[in-house]
VOGU-3710 file (C-alpha; in Angstrom, 3 decimals, decimal comma):
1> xxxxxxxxxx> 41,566/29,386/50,127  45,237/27,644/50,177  47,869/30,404/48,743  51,176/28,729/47,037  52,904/29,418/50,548  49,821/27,358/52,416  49,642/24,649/50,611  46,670/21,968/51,188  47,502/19,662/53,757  47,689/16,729/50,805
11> xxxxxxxxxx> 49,609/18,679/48,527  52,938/18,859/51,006  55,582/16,667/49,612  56,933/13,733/51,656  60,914/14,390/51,980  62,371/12,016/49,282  64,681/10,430/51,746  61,240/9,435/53,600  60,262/8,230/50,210  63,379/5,972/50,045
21> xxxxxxxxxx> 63,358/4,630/53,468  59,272/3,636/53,100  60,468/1,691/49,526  63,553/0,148/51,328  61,327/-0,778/54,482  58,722/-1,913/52,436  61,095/-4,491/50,173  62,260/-5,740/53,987  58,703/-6,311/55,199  57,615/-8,518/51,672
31> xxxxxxxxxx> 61,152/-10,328/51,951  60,459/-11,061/56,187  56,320/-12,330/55,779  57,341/-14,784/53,067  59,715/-16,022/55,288  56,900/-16,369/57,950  57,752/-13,556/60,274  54,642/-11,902/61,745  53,444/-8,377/63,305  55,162/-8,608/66,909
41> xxxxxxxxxx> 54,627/-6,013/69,650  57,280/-4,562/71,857  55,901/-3,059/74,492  57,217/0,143/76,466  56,389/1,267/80,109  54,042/4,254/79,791  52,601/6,509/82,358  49,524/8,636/83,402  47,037/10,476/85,214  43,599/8,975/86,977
51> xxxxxxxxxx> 42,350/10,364/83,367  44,049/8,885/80,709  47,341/6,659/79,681  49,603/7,279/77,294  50,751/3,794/75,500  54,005/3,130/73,838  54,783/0,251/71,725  56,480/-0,727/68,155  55,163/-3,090/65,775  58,476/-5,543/64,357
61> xxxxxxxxxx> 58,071/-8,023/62,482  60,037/-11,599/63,909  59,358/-15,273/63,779  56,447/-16,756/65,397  56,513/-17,230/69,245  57,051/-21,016/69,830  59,807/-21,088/66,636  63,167/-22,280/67,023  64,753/-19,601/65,688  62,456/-17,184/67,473
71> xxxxxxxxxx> 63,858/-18,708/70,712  67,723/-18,763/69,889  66,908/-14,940/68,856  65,873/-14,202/72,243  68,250/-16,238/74,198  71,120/-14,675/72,285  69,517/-10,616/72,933  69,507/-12,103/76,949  72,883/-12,461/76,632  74,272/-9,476/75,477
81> xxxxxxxxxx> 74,402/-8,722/71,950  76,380/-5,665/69,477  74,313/-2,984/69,310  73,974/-2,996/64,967  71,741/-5,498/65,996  69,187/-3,871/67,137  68,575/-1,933/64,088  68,254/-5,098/61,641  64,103/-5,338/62,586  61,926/-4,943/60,638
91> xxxxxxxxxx> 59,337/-2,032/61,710  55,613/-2,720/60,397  53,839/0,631/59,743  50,229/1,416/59,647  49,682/-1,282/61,363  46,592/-1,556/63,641  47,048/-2,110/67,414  44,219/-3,257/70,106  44,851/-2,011/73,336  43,083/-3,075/76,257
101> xxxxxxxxxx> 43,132/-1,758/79,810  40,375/-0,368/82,414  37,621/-2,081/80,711  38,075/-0,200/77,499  39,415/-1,397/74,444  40,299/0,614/71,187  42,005/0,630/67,770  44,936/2,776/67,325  47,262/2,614/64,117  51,029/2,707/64,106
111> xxxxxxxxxx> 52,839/5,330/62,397  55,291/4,647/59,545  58,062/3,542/62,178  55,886/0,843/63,654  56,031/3,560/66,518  52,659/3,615/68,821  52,594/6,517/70,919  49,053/7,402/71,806  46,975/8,855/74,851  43,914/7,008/75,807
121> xxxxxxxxxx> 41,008/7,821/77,926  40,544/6,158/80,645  39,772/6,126/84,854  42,297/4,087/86,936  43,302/4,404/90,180  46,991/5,797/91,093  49,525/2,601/91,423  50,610/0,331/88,919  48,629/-0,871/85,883  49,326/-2,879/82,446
131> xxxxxxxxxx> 47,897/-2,224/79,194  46,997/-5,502/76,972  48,507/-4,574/73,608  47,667/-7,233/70,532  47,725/-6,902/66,333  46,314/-9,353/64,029  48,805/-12,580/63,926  50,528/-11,527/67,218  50,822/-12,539/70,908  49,361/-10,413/73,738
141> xxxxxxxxxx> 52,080/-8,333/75,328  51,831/-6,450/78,411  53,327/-2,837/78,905  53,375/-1,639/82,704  51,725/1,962/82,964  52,627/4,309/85,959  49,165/5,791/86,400  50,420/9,378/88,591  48,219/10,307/91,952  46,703/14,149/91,495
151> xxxxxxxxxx> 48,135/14,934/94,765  51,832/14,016/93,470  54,002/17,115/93,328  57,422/16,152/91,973  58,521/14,074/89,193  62,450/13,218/87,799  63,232/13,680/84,600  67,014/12,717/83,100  68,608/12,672/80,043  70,755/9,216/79,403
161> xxxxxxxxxx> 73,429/10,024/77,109  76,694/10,954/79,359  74,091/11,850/82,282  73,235/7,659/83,333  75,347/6,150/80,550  78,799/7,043/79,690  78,824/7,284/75,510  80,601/10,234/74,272  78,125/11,397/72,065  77,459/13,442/70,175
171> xxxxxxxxxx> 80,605/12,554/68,406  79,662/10,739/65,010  82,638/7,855/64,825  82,654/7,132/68,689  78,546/7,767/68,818  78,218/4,969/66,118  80,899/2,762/67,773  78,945/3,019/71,265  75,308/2,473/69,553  75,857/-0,392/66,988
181> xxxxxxxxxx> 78,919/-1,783/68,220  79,295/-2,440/71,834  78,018/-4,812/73,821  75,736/-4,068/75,900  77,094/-5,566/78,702  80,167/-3,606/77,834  78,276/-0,298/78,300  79,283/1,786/81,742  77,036/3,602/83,949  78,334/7,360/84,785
191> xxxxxxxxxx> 79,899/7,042/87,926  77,442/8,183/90,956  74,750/8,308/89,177  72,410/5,779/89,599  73,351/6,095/93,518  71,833/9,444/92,802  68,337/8,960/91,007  67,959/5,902/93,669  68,138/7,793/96,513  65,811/10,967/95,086
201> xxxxxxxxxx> 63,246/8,572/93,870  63,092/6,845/97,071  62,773/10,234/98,576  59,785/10,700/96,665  58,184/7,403/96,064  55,399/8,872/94,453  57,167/10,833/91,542  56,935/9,490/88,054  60,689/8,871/86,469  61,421/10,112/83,082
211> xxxxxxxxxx> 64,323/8,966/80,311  64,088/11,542/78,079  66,950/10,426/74,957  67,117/11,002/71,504  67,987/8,061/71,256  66,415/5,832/69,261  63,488/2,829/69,659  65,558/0,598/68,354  67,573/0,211/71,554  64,849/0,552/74,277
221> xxxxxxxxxx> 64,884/-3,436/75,209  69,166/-2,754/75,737  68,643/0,713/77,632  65,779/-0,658/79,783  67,930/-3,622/80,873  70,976/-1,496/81,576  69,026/0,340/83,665  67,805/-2,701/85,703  71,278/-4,415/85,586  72,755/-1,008/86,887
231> xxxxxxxxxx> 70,360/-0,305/89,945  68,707/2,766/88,459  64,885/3,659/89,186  62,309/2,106/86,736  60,754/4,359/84,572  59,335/5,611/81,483  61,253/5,685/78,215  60,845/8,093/75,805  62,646/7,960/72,989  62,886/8,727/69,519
241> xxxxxxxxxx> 62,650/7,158/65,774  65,647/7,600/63,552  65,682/8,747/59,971  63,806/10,927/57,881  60,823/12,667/58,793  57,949/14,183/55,740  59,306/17,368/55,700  63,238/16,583/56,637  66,518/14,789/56,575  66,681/13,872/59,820
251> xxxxxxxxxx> 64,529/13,641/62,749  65,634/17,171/65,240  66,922/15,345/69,115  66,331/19,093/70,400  62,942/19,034/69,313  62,287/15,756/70,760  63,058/16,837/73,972  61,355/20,200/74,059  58,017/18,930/72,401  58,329/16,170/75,286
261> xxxxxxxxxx> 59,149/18,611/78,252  56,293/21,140/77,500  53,626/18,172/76,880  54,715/17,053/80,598  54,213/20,592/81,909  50,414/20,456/79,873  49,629/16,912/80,965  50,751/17,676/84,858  50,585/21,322/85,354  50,701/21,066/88,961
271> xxxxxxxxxx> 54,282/19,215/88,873  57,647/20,529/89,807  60,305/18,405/87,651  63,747/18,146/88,844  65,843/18,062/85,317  68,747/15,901/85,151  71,147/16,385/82,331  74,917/17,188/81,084  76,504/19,638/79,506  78,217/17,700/76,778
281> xxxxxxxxxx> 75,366/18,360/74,322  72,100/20,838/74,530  70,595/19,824/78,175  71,553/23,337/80,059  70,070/25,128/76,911  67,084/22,829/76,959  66,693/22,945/80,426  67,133/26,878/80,448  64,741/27,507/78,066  62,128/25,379/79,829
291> xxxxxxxxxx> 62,724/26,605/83,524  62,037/30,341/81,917  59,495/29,799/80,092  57,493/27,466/82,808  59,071/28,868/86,002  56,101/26,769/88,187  57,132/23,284/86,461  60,469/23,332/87,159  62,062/22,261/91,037  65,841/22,356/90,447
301> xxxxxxxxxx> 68,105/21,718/87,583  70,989/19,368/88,130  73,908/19,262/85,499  76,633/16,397/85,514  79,857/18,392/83,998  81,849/15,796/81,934  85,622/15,739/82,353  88,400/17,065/80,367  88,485/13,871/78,199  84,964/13,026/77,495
311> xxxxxxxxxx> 83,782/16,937/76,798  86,517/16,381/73,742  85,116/13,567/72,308  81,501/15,034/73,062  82,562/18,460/70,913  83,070/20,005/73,574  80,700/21,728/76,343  77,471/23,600/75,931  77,434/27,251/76,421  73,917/27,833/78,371
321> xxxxxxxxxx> 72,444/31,670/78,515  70,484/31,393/82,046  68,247/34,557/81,641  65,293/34,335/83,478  65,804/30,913/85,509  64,916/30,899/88,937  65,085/27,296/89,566  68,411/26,442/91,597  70,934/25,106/89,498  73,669/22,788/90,346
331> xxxxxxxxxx> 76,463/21,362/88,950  79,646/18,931/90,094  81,629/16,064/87,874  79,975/13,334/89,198  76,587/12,124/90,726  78,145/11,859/94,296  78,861/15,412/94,452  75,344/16,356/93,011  73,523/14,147/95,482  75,227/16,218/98,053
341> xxxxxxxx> 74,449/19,757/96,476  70,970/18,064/96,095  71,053/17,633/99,770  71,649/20,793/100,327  68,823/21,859/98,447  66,592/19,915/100,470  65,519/17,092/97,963  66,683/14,420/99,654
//
């Protein structure tokens, strides 16, 4: 029996400001298929075990492949576009999406983001892999999967903001400057870094790379070709989707990233993640938390401290409590000086 504090699952409100984003969304969607813009999937890299995938993707809706305008849309995102563009698609929600990879093919359903995020059964060898991903109306896209070996024993994972990407967040004026303003090409890499994940990954060829951002899915395409353009390791995304959520204002970054680090330590419970962050928002705390609470998951924790100017216009610096954390922990200004305290450690 359901008490007034317990409600029945179907009796829970949806947060009004979900209400009004689903009505504005869904005004966008009518307005974009009479102008003859169809479901189109953007694919994300994804990753595994020899047991299962788990597939990202977001349904948008755009012109038709083979339009004019569809090409002069992509052309122009090639070369470099504000950032406030990225947000003007159109998400399609509750969408159904047809993945295909292994031999198996199945039906999944996009949430109310256009956001796919789903694990699927299925046996493939360790290496690289790619998942067929198709809706009704749409092309095939491909989205490269990392399928990890059983006998792999370390994995990377690193926040972007301020840790791979210089953007003063969390900072509201200069945070929205840097996400819908900027171009991307505009955008600088955090000095040392990507020297630094280079050189650990090729260490360990076999680990699996993480971004883990709460930033949003909207600017995946522009983060994954900074990355590229900026020499850092492929890897997987994950990200979040702005905006209200049923129950709240606004979707919780913190929560993102914990929910995300303690599915990795469930999924691989036999890795040991080196955690790459800086202490310009909640990454020591984050980090901290995790390393006490799963001690065997965690192989070192590496913290880029932001200088005098950008910990102003981050807010300041994070105040971590490191009870219980035996992982080493290191810290310098810039990746050049952690690669060598990383040396030290014996990671490299």
């Amino acid at each position: 029996m359901r008490t007034p504090d317990h409600p029945a699952p179907d009796a829970v409100r949806v947060h009004r400001a979900a209400r009004i984003e689903d009505w504005f969304h869904g005004i966008r969607e009518r307005s974009a298929r009479r102008r003859g813009h169809v479901p189109t999937i953007v694919p994300y890299a994804g990753y595994g075990s020899v047991d299962w995938v788990r597939i990202l993707c977001r349904v948008l809706l755009s012109k038709p492949a083979g339009s004019r305008g569809s090409a002069r849309t992509r052309a122009r995102r090639e070369q470099g576009i504000r950032g406030w563009r990225s947000f003007t698609s159109v998400p399609v929600g509750d969408v159904a999406v047809r993945i295909r990879i292994g031999g198996q093919e199945l039906e999944v359903v996009a949430d109310r983001g256009g956001v796919v995020d789903a694990k699927v059964p299925v046996s493939l060898p360790p290496g690289r892999h790619e998942a067929v991903l198709s809706t009704d109306g749409g092309v095939d896209q491909h989205a490269p999967i990392d399928v990890i070996a059983p006998d792999t024993k370390l994995g990377i994972i690193s926040d972007v903001d301020d840790t791979v990407m210089v953007t003063a967040l969390p900072r509201p004026l200069l945070a929205a400057w840097n996400t819908f303003v900027l171009d991307e090409h505009a955008r600088m890499p955090t000095p040392g870094m990507a020297v630094l994940l280079e050189r650990l990954s090729r260490a360990h060829p076999d680990a699996p790379v993480i971004y883990l951002s709460t930033g949003a899915w909207n600017v995946a395409p522009t983060l994954t070709r900074f990355l590229s353009r900026n020499l850092y390791p492929a890897g997987t995304l994950l990200l979040t989707d702005w905006g209200p959520t049923h129950d709240r204002l606004f979707r919780s970054g913190r929560i993102h990233k914990e929910d995300n680090l303690r599915r990795l330590a469930h999924e691989f419970p036999d890795m040991r993640w080196v955690l790459i962050g800086d202490d310009g928002q909640h990454d020591e705390s984050i980090y901290g938390e995790f390393a006490a609470e799963h001690p065997e998951n965690v192989e070192a924790i590496a913290i880029r401290q932001l200088s005098a100017g950008e910990a102003v216009l981050a807010g300041g610096r994070s105040r971590a409590e490191l009870h219980g954390v035996s992982a080493p922990w290191i810290s310098a200004n810039d990746g050049a000086t952690l690669l060598k305290r990383m040396e030290e450690l014996g990671l490299l």
